[in-house]
C-alpha positions in Angstrom: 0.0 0.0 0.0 1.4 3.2 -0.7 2.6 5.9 1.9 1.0 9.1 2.0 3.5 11.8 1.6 2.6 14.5 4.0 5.2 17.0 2.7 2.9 17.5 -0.5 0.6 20.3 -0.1 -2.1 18.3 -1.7 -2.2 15.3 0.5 -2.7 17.9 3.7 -5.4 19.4 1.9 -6.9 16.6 1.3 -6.9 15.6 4.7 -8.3 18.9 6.1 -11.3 18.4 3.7 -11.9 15.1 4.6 -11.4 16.0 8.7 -14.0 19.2 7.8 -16.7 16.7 6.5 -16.6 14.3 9.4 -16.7 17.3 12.1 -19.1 19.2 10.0 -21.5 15.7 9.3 -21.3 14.8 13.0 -22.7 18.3 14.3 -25.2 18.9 11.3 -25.7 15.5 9.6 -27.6 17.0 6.8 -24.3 18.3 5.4 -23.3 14.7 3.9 -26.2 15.3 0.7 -27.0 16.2 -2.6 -28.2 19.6 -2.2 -25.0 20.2 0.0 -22.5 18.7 -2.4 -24.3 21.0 -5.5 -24.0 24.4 -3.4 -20.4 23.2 -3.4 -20.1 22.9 -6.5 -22.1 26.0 -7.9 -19.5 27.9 -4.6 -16.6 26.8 -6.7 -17.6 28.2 -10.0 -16.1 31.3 -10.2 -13.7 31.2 -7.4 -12.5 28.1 -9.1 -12.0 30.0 -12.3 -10.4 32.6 -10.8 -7.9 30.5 -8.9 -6.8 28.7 -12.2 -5.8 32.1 -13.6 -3.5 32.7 -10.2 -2.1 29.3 -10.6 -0.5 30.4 -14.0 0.6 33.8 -12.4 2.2 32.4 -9.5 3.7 29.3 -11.7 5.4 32.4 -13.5 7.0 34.1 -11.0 4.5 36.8 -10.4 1.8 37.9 -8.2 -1.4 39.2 -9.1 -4.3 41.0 -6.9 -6.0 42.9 -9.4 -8.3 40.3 -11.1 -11.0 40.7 -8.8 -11.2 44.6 -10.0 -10.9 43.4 -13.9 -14.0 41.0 -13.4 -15.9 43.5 -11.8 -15.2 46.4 -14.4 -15.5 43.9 -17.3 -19.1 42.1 -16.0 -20.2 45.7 -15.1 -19.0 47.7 -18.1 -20.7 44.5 -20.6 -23.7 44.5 -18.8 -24.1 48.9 -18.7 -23.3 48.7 -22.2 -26.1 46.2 -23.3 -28.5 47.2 -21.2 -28.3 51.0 -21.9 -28.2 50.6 -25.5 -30.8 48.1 -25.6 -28.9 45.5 -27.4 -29.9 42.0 -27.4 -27.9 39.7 -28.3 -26.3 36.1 -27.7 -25.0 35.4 -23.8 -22.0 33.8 -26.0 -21.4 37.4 -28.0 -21.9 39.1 -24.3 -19.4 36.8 -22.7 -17.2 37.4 -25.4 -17.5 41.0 -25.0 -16.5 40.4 -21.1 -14.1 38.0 -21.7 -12.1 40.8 -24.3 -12.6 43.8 -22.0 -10.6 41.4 -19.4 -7.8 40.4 -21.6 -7.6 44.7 -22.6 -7.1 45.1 -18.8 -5.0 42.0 -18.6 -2.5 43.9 -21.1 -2.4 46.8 -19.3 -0.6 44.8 -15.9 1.6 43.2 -19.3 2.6 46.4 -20.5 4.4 47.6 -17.2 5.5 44.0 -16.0 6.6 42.5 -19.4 7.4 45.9 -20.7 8.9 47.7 -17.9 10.1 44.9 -15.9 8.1 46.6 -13.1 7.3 44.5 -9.5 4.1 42.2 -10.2 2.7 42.9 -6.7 3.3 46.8 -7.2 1.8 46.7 -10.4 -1.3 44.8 -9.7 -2.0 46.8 -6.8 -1.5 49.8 -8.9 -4.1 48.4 -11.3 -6.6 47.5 -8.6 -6.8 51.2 -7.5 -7.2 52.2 -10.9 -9.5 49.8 -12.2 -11.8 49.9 -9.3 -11.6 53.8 -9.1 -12.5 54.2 -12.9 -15.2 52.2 -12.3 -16.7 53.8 -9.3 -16.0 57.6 -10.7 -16.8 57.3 -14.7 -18.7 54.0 -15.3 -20.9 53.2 -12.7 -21.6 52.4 -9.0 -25.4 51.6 -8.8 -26.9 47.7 -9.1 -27.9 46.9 -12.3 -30.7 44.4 -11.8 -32.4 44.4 -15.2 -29.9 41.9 -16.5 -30.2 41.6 -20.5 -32.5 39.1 -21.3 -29.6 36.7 -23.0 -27.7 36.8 -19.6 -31.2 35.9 -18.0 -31.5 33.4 -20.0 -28.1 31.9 -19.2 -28.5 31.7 -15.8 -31.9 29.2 -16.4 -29.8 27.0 -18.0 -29.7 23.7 -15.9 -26.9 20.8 -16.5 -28.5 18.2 -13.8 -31.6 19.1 -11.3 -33.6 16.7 -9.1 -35.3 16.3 -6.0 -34.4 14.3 -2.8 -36.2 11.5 -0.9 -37.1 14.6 1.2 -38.7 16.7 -1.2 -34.9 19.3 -0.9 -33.9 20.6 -4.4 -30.7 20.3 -6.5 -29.3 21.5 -9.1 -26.2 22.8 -11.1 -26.0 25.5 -14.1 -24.4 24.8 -17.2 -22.1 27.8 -15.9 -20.0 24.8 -14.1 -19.2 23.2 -17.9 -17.0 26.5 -17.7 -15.0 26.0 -15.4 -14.1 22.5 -16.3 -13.4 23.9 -19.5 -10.8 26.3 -18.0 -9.9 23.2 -16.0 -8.7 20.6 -19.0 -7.5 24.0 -21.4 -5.0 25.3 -18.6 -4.0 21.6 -18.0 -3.4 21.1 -21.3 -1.8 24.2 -21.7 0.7 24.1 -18.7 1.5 20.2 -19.6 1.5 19.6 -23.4 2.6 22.6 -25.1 6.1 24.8 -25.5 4.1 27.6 -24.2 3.6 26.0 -20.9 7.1 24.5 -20.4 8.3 28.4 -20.8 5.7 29.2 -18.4 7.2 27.0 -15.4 10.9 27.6 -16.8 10.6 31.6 -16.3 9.2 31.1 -12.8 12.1 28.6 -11.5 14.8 31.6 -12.7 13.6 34.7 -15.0 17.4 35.5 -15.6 18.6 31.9 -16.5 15.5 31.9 -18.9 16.9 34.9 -20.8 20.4 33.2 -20.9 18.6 30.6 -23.0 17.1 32.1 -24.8 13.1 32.2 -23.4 11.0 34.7 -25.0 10.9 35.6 -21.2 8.2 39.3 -22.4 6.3 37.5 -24.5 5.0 34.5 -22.0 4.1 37.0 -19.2 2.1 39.2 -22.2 -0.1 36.1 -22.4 -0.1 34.9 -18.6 -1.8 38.4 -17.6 -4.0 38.9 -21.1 -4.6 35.4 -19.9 -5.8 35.8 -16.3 -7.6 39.2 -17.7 -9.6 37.0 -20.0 -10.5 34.4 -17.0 -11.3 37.1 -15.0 -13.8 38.5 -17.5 -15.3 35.1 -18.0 -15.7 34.9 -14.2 -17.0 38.4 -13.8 -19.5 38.1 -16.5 -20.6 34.4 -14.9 -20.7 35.6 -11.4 -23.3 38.2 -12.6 -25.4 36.1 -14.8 -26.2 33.6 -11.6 -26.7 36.1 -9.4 -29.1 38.4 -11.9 -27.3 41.6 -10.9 -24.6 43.6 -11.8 -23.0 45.1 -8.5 -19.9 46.8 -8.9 -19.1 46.3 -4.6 -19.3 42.5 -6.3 -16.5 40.6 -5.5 -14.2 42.9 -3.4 -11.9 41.0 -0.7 -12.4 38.1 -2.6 -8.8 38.2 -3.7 -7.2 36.5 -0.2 -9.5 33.4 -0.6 -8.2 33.2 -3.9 -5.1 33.0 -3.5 -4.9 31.3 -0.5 -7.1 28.1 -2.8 -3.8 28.4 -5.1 -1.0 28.4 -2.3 -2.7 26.1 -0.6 -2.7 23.9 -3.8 0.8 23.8 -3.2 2.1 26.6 -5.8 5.3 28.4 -4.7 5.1 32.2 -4.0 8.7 32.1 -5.6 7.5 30.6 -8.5 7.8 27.4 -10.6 5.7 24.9 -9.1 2.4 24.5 -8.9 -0.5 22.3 -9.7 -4.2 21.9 -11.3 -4.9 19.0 -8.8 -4.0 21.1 -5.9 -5.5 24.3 -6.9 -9.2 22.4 -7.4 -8.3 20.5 -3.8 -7.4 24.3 -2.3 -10.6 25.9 -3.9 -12.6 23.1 -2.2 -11.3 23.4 1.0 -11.9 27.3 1.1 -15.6 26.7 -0.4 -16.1 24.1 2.1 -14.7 26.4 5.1 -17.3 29.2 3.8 -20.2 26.8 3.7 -19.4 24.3 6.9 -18.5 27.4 9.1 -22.3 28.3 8.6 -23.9 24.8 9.0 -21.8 25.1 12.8 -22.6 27.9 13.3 -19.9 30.0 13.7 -19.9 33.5 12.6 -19.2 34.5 9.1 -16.4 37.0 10.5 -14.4 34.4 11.6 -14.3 33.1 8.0 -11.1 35.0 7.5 -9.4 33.8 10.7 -10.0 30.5 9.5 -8.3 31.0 6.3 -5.7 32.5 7.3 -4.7 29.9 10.0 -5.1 27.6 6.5 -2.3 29.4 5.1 0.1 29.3 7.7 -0.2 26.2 8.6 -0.6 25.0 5.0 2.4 26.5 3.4 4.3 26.4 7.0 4.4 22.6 7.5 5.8 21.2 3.9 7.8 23.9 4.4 8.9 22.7 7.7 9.1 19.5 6.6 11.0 20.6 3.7 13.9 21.8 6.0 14.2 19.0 8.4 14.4 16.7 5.0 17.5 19.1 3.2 19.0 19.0 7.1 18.9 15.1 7.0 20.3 15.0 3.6 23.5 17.4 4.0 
């Protein structure tokens, strides 16, 4: 039988979720169901994208904390736009309009980190203020709750409903199809392609990728027009499922984030990280929101909680990780 290896950050995550559901299923025994295990899943849609797009930054070497901002100015600014022209058309043509205002904004955090070689943290935090403030001052700041009628529409759309023993109600939107789309194209970007190898290569050492030759400006262009587009996609489904456009939406959501993808085990120094972990890391936060409710604890201790997941979480393989090189030499 194999040993588990509890210096990998996804076999401690792992364990944490499974500890959560016993704990959780002992005090509120309703928890272990189907309606449960579906608000899971519809709580990891758009955190889950979001994290994906992290994974990639991180894997390179950077940091970003501006996506939040770029969902809610690309979901907001779509949705204004339709609905004060009175255009109707396709929720694929609107998500497409989301998705592109995202990977413009993406640029922008390109054109000073790629281009100017500027700090990723400074950068995106620089972006965030901007973003957010553009939005608030010259776009918008009032709920827009007449969604377009194609966005309406989306949000109806049902992949798999039913009804318990007990008369409770389940279901999950075709908006989760996205995220396992982001899912298997990420993998199979970061995995099978030249692109991703450059990705993981600039992230172990920027300058020993430039030595080599690694068209080091030209994969960090993509990474953040590519978290800019996932952040548009997640903005735009965030606001279809909840049939409002609120630009407050999503604010502070950016440590939970984050916190999914370090759990996951990626590296804050870059050049390691994985799909498997990140989904196990968005789970665990999803299920900490959720279970902290069902036992009942306050909602304000949510962020305790996750940040006593992150130290511990990136402390112990860490730990572990020392006591192991310390044997070795």
């Amino acid at each position: 039988m194999p040993k588990l290896d509890l210096t990998r950050n996804e076999t401690l995550v792992a364990l944490v979720i499974v500890a959560f559901c016993v704990v959780t299923a002992i005090v509120q025994p309703n928890f272990l169901s189907l309606p449960t295990l579906f608000d899971l899943l519809r709580g990891s849609i758009v955190i889950g994208i979001f994290a994906i797009g992290v994974l990639l930054v991180l894997i390179s070497g950077g940091i970003d904390v501006s996506f939040t901002a770029i969902a809610a100015f690309a979901m907001y600014t779509t949705t204004l736009t339709l609905t004060s022209l009175g255009i109707d058309i396709p929720w694929p043509a609107a998500f497409l309009l989301s998705i592109a205002i995202g990977t413009g904004l993406g640029l922008l955090n390109a054109v000073f980190i790629a281009g100017f070689r500027l700090p990723t943290l400074i950068v995106t935090l620089g972006t965030l203020s901007l973003i957010r403030g553009f939005l608030l001052t010259f776009v918008g700041s009032q709920l827009i709750s007449n969604m377009p009628p194609s966005l309406r529409e989306f949000s109806r759309l049902i992949m798999v409903r039913g009804t318990t023993a007990d008369g409770f109600f389940f279901s999950l939107p075709w908006a989760f199809a996205a995220l396992v789309a982001v899912v298997v194209g990420t993998w199979f970007l970061l995995y099978r392609t030249m692109l991703g190898r450059t990705i993981f290569a600039i992230g172990g050492s920027v300058e020993s990728a430039r030595r080599i030759g690694i068209p080091v400006r030209g994969a960090q262009v993509f990474v953040y027009a590519y978290v800019g587009a996932l952040s548009g996609l997640a903005g735009i489904i965030h606001a279809s499922l909840a049939r409002v456009a609120n630009p407050f939406d999503l604010v502070g959501l950016e440590l939970s984030v984050i916190a999914a993808v370090v759990l996951g085990g990626a590296r804050l120094a870059g050049g390691y990280g994985t799909i498997t972990g990140t989904l196990l890391g968005v789970a665990l936060i999803v299920l900490v929101n959720n279970s902290l409710i069902l036992l009942g604890i306050p909602s304000t201790w949510q962020m305790v909680v996750i940040g006593a997941l992150i130290l511990v979480g990136t402390g112990v393989p860490a730990y572990q990780a020392k006591r192991a090189a310390l044997r070795a030499g």
